[in-house]
C-alpha positions, 0 to 999 in steps of 0.5 A, a space after each residue: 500500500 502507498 502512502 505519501 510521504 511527508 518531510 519536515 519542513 525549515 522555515 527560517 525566522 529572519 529576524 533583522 538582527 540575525 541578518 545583520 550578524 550573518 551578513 557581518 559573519 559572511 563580510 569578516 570572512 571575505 575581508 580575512 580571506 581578502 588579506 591573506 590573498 593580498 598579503 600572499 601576492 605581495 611576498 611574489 618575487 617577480 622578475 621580467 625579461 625582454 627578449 623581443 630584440 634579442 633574438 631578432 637576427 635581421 629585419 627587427 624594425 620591419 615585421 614582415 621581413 624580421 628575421 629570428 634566431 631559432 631557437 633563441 637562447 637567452 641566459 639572465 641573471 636574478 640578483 636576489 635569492 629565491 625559495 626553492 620552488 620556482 615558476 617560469 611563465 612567459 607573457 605574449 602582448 597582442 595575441 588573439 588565437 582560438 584554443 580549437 586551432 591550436 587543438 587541431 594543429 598540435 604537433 608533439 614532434 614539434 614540442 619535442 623538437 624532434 621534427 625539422 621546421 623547415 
């Protein structure tokens, strides 16, 4: 035989000044988060390298005929003293691609360099 079931159900009271602490409860938590991040972002040693220039072989002032050494080797030196860990990121100005070209145009012989270029 079947029967309906029935939940308990939660109303809660929203009394103003439960409002009030919650959201001073919620604002607390962000601010605190807020300068962990912030106090975390400031303590990053960050150093940044040009090598635009140096690595054109010919041709740097005219895009369309610049010519680069392939690959370009660039030695730099960082004068202060960093935590074990390290991350090295490269930044591109001026670069709009679709992440489904390069999908279909990935070749792994490339990345690995084992493939002639030419």
């Amino acid at each position: 035989q079947l029967r309906q079931q029935r939940f308990g159900t939660c109303f809660p009271l929203l009394l103003p000044s439960r409002v009030v602490a919650l959201l001073l409860g919620f604002g607390i938590v962000f601010v605190v988060i807020g300068v962990v991040l912030i106090v975390g972002a400031a303590s990053v040693f960050e150093v940044e390298v040009r090598y635009d220039e140096r690595c054109c072989k010919a041709f740097c002032d005219e895009p369309e005929r610049r010519q680069d050494y392939n690959p370009c080797y660039l030695n730099f030196t960082v004068d202060e003293d960093v935590d074990p860990t390290v991350y090295l990121y490269y930044k591109l100005e001026s670069f709009y691609a679709n992440h489904r070209q390069f999908v279909r145009s990935r070749d792994d012989g490339q990345l690995y360099g084992t493939k002639d270029l030419l």
